[in-house]
C-alpha positions in Angstrom: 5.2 -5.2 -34.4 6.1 -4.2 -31.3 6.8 -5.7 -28.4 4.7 -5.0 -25.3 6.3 -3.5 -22.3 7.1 -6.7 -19.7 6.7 -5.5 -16.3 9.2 -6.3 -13.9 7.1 -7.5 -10.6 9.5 -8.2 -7.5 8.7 -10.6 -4.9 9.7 -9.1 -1.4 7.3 -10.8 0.8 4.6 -12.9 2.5 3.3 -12.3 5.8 1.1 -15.6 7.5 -0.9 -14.9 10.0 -1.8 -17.1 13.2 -3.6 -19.7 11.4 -0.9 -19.9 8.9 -2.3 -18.2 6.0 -0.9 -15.6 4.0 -2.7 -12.9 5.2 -0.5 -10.1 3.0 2.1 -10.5 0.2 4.5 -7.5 -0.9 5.9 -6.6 -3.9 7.6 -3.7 -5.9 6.5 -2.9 -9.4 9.8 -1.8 -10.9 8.5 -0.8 -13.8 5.8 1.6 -12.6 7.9 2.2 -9.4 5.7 1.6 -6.5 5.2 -0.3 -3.8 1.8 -3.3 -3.2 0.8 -4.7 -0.8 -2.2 -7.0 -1.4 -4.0 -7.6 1.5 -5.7 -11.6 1.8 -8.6 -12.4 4.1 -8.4 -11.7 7.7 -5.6 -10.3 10.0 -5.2 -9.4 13.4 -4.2 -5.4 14.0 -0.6 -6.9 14.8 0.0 -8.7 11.9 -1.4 -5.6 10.0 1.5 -3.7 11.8 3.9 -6.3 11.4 3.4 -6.3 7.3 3.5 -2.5 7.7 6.8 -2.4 9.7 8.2 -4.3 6.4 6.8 -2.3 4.0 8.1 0.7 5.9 11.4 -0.5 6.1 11.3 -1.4 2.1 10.3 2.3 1.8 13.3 4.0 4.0 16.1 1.1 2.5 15.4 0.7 -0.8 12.5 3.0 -2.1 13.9 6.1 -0.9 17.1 5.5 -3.1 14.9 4.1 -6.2 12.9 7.6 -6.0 9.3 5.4 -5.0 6.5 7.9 -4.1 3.7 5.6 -4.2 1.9 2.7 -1.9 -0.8 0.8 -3.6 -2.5 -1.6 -0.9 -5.4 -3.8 -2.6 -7.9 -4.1 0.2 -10.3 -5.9 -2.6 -9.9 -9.8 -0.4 -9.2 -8.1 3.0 -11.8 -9.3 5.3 -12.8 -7.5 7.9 -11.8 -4.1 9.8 -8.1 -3.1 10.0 -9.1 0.4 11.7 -7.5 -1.1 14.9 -4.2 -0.3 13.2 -4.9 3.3 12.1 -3.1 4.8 15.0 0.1 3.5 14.1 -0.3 4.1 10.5 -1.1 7.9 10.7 1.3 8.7 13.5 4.4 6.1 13.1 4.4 4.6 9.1 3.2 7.8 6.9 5.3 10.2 8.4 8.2 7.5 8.5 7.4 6.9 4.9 7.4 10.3 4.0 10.7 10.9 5.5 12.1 8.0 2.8 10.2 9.9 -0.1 6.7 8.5 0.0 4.4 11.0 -1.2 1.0 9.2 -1.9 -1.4 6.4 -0.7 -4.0 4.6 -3.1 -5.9 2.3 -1.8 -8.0 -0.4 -4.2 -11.2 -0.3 -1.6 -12.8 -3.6 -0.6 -16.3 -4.6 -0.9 -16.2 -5.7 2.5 -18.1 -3.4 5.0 -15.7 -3.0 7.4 -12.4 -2.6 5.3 -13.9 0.0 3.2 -15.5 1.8 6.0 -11.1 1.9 7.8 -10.4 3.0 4.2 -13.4 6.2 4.6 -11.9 6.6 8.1 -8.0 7.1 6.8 -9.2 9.1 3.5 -10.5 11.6 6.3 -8.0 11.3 9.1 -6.9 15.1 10.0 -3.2 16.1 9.6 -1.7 12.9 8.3 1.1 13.7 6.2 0.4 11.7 3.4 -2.9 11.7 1.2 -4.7 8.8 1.1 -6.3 7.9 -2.9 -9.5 5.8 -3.2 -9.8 3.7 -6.1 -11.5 0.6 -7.2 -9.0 -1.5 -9.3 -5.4 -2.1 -9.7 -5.6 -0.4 -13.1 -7.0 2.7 -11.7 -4.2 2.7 -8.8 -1.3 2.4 -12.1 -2.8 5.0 -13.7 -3.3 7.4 -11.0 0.8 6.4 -10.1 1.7 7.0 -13.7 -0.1 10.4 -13.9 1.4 11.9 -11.2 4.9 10.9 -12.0 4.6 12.5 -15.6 3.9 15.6 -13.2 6.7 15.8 -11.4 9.2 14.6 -14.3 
């Protein structure tokens, strides 16, 4: 029998907002070689920013020389609009990412109103320099990842 593959999941880190509640938790799939950053409840656009500046910085330190192309942020138990933040991510973290060899965005869409409605608003966002993927679960988002590596390999 053989033994299933173990995925190697690494901590990086949790974000808290004000009220002291993890608000955002990142992590690196090493095994599937991308990025996540789950998205928890409600966050101010700084603290969106804040957990951003992070992942970017993950992204230009350590992805970059690990070959990561992919993001995965699971909006599913975000609460509430993040669209506040879209400014800086279009114009400051994708084309920093993409400097450090990002090359895709998925996003797991929320059933929340407003956080799937900043998702619509960032699929469409003119001349941003790294496509944005809509998807509904986590598995969907690995898939997509592992399709489009066998691609380019």
């Amino acid at each position: 029998m053989k033994n299933p593959i173990v995925e190697s999941i690494v901590p990086i880190e949790k974000f808290r907002n004000a009220e002291g509640h993890i608000h955002a938790a990142l992590s690196y799939n090493a095994t599937k070689n991308y990025l996540l950053m789950k998205w928890i409840g409600y966050s101010t656009d700084p603290e969106i920013i804040s957990a951003l500046e992070c992942m970017k910085q993950w992204q230009q330190a350590t992805g970059k020389a690990r070959g990561c192309r992919f993001h995965v942020h699971d909006t599913k138990e975000i609460e509430g609009s993040w669209a506040g933040a879209m400014e800086y991510i279009c114009n400051d973290f994708f084309p920093a990412c993409h400097g450090a060899g990002l090359a895709c965005n998925v996003s797991i869409i929320s059933p929340d109103f407003f956080s799937k409605m900043a998702s619509v608003t960032l699929l469409n966002q003119p001349g941003t320099v790294i496509p944005t993927i809509l998807v509904n679960t986590l598995r969907e988002a690995e898939r997509l990842v592992s399709e489009r590596y066998a691609v380019t390999a």
